[in-house]
Structure formats: C-alpha cells, structure tokens
Backbone atoms as SQL, in Angstrom:
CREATE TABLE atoms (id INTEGER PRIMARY KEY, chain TEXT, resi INTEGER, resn TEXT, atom TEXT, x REAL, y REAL, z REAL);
INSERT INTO atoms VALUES
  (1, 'A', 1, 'UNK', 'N', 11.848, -9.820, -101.353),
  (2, 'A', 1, 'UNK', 'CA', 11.753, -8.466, -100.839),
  (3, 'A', 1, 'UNK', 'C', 11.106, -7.585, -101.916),
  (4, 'A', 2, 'UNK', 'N', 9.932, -6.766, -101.250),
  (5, 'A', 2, 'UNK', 'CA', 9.441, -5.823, -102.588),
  (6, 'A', 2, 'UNK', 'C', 10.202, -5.134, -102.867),
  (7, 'A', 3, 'UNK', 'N', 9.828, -4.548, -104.308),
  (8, 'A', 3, 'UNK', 'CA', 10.601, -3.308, -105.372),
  (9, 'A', 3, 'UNK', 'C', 10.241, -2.015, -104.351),
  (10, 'A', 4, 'UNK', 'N', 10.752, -1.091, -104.460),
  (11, 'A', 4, 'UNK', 'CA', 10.359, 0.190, -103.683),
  (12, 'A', 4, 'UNK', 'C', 9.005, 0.543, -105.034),
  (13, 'A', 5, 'UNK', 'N', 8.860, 0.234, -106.049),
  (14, 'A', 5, 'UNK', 'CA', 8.045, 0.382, -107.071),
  (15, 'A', 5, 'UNK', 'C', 6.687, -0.358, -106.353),
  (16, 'A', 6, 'UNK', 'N', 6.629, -1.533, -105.803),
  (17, 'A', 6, 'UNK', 'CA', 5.847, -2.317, -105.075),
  (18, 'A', 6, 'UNK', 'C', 5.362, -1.735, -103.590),
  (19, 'A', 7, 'UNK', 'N', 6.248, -1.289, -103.045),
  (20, 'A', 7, 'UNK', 'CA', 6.084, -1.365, -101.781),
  (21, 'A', 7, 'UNK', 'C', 5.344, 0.440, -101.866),
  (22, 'A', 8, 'UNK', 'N', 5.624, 1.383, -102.941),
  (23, 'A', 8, 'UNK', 'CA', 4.764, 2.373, -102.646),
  (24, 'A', 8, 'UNK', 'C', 3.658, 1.819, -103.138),
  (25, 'A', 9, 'UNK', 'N', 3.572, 1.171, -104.114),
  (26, 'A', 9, 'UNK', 'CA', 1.990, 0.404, -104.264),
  (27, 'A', 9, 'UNK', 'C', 0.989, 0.189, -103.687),
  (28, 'A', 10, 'UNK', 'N', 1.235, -0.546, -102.831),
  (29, 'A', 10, 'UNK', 'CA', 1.099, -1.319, -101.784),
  (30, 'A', 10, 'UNK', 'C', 0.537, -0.549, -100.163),
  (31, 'A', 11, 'UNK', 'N', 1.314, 0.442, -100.023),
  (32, 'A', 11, 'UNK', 'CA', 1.589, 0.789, -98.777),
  (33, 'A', 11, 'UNK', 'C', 0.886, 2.216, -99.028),
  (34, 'A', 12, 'UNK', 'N', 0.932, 2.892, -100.260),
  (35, 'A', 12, 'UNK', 'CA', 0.612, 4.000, -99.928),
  (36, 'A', 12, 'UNK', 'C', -0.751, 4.421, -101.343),
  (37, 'A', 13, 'UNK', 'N', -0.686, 3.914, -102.287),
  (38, 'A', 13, 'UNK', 'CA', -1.489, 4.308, -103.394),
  (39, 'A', 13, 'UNK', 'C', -2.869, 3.035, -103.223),
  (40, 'A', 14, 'UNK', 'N', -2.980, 1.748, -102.347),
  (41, 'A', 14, 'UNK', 'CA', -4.178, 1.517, -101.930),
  (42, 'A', 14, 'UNK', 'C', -4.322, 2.047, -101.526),
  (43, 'A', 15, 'UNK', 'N', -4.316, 2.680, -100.267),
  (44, 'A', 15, 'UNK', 'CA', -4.672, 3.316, -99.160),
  (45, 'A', 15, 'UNK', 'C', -5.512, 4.411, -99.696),
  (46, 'A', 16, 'UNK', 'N', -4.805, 5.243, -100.552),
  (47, 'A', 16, 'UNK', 'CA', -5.626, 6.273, -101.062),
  (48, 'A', 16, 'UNK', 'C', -6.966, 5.753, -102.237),
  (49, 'A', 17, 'UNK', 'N', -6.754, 4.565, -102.604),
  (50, 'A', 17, 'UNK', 'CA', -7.897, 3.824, -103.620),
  (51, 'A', 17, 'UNK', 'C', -9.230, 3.877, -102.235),
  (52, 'A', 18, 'UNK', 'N', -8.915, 2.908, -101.178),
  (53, 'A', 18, 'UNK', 'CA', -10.054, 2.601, -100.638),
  (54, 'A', 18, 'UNK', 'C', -10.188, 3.744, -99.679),
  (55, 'A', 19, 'UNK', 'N', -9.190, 4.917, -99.865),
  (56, 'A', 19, 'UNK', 'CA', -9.987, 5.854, -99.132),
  (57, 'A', 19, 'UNK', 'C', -11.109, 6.794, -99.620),
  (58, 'A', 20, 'UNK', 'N', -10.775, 6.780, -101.581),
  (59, 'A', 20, 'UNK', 'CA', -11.802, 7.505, -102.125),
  (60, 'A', 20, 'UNK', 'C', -12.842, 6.332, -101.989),
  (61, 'A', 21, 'UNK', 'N', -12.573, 5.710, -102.029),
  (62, 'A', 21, 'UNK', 'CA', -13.998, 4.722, -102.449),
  (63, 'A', 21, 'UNK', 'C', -14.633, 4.640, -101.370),
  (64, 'A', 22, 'UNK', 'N', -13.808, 4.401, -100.024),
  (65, 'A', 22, 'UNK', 'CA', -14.598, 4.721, -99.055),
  (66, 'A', 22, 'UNK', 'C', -16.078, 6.104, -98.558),
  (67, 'A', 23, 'UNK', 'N', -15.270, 7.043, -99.656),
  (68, 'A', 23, 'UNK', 'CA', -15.766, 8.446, -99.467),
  (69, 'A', 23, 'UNK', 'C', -16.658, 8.472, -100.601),
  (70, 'A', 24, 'UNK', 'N', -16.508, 7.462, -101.326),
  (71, 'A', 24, 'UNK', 'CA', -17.873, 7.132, -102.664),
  (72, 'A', 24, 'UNK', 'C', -17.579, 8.203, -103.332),
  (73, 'A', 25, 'UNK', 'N', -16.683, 8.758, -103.548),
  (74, 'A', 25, 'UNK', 'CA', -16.008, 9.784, -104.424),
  (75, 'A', 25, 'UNK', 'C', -15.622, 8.981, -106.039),
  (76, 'A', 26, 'UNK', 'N', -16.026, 9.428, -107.218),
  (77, 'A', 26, 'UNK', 'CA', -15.583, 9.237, -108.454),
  (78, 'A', 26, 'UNK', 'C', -14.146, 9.050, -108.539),
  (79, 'A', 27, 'UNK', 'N', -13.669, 8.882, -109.730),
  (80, 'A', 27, 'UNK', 'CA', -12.609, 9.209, -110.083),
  (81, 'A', 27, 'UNK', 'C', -12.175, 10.807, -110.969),
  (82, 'A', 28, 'UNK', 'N', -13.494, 10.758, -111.674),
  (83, 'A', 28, 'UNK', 'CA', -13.640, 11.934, -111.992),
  (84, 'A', 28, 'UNK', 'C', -13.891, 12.865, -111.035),
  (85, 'A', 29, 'UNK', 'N', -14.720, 13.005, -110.083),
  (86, 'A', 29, 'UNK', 'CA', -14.740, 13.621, -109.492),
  (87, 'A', 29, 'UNK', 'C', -13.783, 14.385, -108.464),
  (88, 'A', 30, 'UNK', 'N', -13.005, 12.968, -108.025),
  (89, 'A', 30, 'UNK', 'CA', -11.603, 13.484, -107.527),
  (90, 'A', 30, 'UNK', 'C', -10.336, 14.458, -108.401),
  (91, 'A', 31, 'UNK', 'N', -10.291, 13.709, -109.709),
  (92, 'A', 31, 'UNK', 'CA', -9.903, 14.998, -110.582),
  (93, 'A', 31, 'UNK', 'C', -9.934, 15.794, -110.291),
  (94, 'A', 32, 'UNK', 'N', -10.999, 16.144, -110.877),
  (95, 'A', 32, 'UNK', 'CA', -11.991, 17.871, -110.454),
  (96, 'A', 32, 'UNK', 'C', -11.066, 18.593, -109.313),
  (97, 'A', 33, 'UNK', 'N', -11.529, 18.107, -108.292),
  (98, 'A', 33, 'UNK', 'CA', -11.001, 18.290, -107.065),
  (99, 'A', 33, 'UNK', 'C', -9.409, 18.532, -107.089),
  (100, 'A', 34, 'UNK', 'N', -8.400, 17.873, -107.487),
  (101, 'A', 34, 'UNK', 'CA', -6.956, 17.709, -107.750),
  (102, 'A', 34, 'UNK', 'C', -6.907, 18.686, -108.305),
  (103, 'A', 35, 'UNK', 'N', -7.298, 18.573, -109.505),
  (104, 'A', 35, 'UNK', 'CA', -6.825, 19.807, -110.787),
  (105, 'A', 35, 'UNK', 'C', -6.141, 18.579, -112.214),
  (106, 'A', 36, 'UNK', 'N', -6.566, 17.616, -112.552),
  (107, 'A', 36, 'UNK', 'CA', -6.093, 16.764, -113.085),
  (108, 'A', 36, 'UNK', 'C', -7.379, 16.231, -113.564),
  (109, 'A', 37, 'UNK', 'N', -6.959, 14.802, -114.681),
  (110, 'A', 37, 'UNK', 'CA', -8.384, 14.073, -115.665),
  (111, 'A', 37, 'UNK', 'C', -8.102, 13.144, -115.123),
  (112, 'A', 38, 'UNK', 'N', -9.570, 12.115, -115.059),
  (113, 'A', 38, 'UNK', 'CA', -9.606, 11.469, -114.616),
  (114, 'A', 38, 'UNK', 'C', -8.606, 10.130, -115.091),
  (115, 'A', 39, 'UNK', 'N', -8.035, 10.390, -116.041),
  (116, 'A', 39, 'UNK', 'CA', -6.958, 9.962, -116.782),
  (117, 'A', 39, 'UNK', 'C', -5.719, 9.678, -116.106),
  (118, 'A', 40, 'UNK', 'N', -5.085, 10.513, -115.294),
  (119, 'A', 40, 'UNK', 'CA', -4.197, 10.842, -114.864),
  (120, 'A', 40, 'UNK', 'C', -4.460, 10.011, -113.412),
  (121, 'A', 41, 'UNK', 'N', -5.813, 10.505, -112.859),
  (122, 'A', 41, 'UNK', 'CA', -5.723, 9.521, -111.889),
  (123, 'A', 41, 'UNK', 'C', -5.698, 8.052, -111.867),
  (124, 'A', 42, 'UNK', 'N', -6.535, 7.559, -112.859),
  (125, 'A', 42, 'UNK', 'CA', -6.637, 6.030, -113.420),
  (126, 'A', 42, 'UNK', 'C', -4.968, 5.477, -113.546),
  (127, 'A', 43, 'UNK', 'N', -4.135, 6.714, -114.157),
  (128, 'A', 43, 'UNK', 'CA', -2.904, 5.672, -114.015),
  (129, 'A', 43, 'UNK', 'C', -2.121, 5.571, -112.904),
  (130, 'A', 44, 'UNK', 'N', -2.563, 6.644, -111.754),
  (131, 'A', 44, 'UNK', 'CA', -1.553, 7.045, -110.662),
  (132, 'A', 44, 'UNK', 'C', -2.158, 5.680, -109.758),
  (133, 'A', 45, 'UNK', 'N', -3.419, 5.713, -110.034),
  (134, 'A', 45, 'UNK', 'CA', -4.052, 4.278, -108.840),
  (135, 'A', 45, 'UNK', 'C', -3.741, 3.428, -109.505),
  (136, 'A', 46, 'UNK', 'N', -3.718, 2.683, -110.765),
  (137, 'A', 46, 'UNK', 'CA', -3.461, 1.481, -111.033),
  (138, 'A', 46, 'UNK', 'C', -1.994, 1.246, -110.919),
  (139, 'A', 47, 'UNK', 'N', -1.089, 2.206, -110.444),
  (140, 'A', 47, 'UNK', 'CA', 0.431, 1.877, -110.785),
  (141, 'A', 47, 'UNK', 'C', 1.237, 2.348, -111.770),
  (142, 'A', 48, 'UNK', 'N', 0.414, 2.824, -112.535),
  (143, 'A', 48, 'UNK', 'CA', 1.423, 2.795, -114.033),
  (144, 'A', 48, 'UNK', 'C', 2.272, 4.285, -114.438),
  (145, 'A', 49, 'UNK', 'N', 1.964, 5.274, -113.379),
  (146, 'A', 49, 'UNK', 'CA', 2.538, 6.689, -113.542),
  (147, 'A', 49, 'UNK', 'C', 2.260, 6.799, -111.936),
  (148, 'A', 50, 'UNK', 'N', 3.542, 8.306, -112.056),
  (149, 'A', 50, 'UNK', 'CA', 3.439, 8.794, -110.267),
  (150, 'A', 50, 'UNK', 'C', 2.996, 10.148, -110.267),
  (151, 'A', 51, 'UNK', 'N', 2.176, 10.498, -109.339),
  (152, 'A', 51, 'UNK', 'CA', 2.275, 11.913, -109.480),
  (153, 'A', 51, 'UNK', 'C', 3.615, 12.674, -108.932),
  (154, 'A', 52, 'UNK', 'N', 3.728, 13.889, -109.077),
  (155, 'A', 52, 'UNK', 'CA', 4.683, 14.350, -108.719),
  (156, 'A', 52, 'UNK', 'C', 4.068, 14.807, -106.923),
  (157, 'A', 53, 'UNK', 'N', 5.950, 15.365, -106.552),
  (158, 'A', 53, 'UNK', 'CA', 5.422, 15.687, -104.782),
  (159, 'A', 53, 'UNK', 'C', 4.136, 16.186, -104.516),
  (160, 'A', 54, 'UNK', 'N', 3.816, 17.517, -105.213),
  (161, 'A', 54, 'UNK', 'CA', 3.025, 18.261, -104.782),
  (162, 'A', 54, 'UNK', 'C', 1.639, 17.819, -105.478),
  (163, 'A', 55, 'UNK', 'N', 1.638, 16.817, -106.104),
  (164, 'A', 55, 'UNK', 'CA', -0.081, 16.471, -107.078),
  (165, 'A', 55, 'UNK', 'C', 0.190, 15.061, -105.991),
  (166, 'A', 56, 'UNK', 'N', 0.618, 14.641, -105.126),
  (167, 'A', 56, 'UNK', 'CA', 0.657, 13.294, -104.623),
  (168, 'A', 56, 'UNK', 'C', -0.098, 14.311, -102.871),
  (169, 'A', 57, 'UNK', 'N', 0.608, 15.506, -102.817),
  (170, 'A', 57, 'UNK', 'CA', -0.007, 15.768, -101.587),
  (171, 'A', 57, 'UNK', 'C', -1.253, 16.601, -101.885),
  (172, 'A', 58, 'UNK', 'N', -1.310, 17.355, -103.033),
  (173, 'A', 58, 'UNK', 'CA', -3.034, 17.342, -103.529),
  (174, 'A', 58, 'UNK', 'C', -3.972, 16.063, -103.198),
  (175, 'A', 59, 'UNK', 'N', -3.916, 15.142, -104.067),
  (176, 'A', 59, 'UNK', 'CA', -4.465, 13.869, -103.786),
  (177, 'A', 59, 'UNK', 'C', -4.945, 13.652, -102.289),
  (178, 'A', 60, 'UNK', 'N', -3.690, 13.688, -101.656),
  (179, 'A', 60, 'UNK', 'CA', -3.906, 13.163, -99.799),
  (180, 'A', 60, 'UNK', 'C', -5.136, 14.193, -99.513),
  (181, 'A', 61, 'UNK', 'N', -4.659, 15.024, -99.849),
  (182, 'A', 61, 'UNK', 'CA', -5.361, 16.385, -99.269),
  (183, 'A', 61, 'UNK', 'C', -6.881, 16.182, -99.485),
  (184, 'A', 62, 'UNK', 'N', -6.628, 15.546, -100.927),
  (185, 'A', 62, 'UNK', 'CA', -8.169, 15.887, -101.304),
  (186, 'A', 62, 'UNK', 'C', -9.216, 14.719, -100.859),
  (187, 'A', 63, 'UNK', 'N', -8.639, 13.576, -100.044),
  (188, 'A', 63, 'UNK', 'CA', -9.001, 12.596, -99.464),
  (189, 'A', 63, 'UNK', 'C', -9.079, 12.868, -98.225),
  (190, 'A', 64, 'UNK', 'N', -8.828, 14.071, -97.413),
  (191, 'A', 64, 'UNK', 'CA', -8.800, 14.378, -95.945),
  (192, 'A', 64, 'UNK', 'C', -7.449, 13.387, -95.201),
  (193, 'A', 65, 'UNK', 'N', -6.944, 12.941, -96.160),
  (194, 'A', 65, 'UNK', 'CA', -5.265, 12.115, -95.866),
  (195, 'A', 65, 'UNK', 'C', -4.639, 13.088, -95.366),
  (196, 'A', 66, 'UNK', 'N', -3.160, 12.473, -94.208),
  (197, 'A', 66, 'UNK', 'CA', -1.625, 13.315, -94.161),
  (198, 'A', 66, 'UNK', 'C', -1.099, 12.545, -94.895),
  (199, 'A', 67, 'UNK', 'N', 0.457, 12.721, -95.585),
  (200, 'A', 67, 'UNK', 'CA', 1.413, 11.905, -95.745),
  (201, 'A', 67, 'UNK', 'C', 2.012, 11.580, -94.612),
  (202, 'A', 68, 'UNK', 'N', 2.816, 10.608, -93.953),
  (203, 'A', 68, 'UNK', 'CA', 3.205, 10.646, -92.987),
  (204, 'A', 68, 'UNK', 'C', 4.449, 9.755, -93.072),
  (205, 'A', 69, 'UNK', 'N', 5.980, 10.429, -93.003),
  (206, 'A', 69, 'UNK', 'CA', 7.305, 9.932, -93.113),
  (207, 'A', 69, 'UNK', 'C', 7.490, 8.547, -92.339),
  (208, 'A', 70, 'UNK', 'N', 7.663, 7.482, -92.277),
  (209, 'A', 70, 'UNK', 'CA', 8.237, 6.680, -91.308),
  (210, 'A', 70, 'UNK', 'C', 9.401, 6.210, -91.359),
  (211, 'A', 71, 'UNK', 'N', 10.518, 5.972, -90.310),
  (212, 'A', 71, 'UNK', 'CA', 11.597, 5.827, -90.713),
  (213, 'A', 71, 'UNK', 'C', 11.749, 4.188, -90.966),
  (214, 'A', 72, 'UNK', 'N', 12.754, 3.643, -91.955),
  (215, 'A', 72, 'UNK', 'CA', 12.974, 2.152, -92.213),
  (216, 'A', 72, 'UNK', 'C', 12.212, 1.502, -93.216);
C-alpha cells in the first residue's frame, strides 16, 4: 500500500509535471508566474519539499488546473 508521501506523488504532483510540460512552460518560467525560483519548484516536482496550501493552489492555478477533493 502507498505512503500518503507516495500517493500525493503520484496522483497529484505528476499531473501537474506533464501538465506544464504539456503547456511547454519552463520551470523557470512557471516560477515567475507562482511567485517562487525555479528552485523551489525543482524540489516541489521532484518530491523532495511541499508547497504550502496556498503556493500548491498558485501552482494549479498557474497551470489552468482545479484541485479537486475526492473522498477515500
């Protein structure tokens, strides 16, 4: 069974990888956009730091993403 560490991985921080990339958006560039270095994003996509609530719904935002609750 995944870690909840895994399963947001997985489930919710690809999603936002191949959605910038989809959008051929930088990493830097998404920064920009956030209000953050491209630093910050490099560790939030690879796993290794989280953003907080409101820099996690920046992010969505800035990908044309919702967050969206599901129960279970």
């Amino acid at each position: 069974m995944p870690t909840s560490n895994e399963k947001y991985y997985n489930e919710l921080i690809l999603q936002f990888v191949a959605r910038r990339q989809k959008l051929k958006i930088s990493q830097c560039e998404l920064g920009e956009i956030i209000g953050v270095t491209d630093y910050h994003l490099s560790k939030w996509e690879g796993g290794h730091r989280r953003p907080t609530g409101f820099l996690l719904w920046c992010w969505a935002e800035s990908l044309g993403a919702r967050l969206v609750l599901k129960d279970g």
